[in-house]
C-alpha positions as CSV (number, residue, x, y, z in Angstrom):
1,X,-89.5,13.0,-71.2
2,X,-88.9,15.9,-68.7
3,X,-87.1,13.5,-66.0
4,X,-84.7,12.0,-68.7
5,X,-83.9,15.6,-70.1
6,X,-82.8,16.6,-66.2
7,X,-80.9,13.0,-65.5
8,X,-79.3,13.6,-69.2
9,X,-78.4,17.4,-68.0
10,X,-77.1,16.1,-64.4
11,X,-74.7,13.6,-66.1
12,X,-73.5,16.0,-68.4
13,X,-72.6,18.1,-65.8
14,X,-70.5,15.4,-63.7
15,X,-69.1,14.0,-67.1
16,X,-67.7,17.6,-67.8
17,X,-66.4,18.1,-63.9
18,X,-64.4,14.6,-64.5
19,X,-63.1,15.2,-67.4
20,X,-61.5,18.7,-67.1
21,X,-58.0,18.2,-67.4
22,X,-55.9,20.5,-64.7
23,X,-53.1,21.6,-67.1
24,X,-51.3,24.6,-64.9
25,X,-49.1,27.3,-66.0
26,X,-47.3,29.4,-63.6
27,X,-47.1,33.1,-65.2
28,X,-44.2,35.7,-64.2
29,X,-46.9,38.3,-63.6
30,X,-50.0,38.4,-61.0
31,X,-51.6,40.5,-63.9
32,X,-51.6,37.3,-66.6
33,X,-53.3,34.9,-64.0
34,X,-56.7,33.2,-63.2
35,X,-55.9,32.4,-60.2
36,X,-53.4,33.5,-57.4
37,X,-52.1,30.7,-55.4
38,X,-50.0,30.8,-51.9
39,X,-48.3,27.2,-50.8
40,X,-49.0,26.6,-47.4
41,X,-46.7,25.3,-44.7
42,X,-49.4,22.6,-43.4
43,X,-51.9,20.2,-44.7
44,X,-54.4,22.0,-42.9
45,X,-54.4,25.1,-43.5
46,X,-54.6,24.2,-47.3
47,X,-57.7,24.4,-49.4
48,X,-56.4,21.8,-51.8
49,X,-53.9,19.2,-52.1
50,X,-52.2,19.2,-55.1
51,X,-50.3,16.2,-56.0
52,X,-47.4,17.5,-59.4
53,X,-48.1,14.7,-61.7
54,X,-45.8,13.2,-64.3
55,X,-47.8,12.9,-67.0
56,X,-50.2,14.7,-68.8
57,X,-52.7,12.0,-68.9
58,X,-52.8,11.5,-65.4
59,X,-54.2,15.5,-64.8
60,X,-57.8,14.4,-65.2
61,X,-60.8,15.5,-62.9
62,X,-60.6,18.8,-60.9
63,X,-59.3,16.6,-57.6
64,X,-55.7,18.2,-57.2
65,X,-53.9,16.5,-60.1
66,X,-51.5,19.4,-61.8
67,X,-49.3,19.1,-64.9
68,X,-47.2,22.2,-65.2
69,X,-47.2,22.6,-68.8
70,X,-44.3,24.3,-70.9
71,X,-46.5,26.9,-72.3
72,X,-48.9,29.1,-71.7
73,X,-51.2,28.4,-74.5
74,X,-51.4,24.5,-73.4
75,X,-52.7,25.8,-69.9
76,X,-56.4,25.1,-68.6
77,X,-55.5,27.7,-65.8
78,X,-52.7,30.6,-65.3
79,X,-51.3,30.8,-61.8
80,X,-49.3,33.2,-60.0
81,X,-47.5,32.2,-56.6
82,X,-47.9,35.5,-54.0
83,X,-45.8,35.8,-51.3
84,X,-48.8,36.3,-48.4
85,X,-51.5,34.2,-47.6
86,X,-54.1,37.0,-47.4
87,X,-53.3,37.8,-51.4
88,X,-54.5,34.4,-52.4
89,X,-57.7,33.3,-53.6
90,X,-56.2,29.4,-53.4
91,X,-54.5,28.2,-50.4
92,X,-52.8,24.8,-51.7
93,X,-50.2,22.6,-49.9
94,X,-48.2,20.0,-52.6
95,X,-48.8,16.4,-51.3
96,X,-46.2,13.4,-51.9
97,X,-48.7,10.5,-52.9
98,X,-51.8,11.1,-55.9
99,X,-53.7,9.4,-53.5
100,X,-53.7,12.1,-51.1
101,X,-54.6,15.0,-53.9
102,X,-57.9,16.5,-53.0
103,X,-60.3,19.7,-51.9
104,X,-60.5,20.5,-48.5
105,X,-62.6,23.2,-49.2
106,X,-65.0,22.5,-52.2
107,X,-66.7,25.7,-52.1
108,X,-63.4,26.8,-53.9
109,X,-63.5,23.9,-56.5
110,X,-65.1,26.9,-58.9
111,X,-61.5,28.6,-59.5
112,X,-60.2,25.7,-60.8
113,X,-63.1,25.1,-63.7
């Protein structure tokens, strides 16, 4: 009984990480955000790729995939664009192809839960 209450607790816990939608909106004020972001020049200096999506239901998973929503209220996570690298806590670079949205640094993946 033990190992299938921890398998059922593991799957939750993957289940809930694919299924969190990324629905992103981008506040006036660093004091109304979750998260402050800063869009690199290069790929590589990026800790995520983040691929603008059309459509709401393709911003599933926590792998890149942003809708910028209208309002605040329909937002899974507030962001603020800063000016300097060194006042981020997310370094992201905006990718041309959904395939290519991805972390490059999971041990950031946490700020976007």
């Amino acid at each position: 009984m033990h190992f299938l209450k921890c398998h059922l607790i593991i799957f939750l816990f993957f289940v809930s990480n694919l299924c969190h939608a990324q629905f992103v909106y981008s506040v006036d004020y660093v004091s109304q955000a979750d998260i402050k972001v800063f869009v690199v020049d290069y790929e590589s200096q990026a800790d995520l790729n983040v691929f603008k999506v059309k459509y709401q239901s393709e911003a599933k998973g926590n792998e890149g995939l942003w809708y910028f929503v209208d309002y605040r209220s329909q937002s899974d996570k507030t962001i603020y664009f800063v000016d300097y690298k060194s006042q981020a806590d997310l370094l992201i670079y905006f990718v041309d192809y959904k395939s290519q949205a991805r972390w490059k640094k999971r041990s950031k993946i946490h700020l976007m839960h």
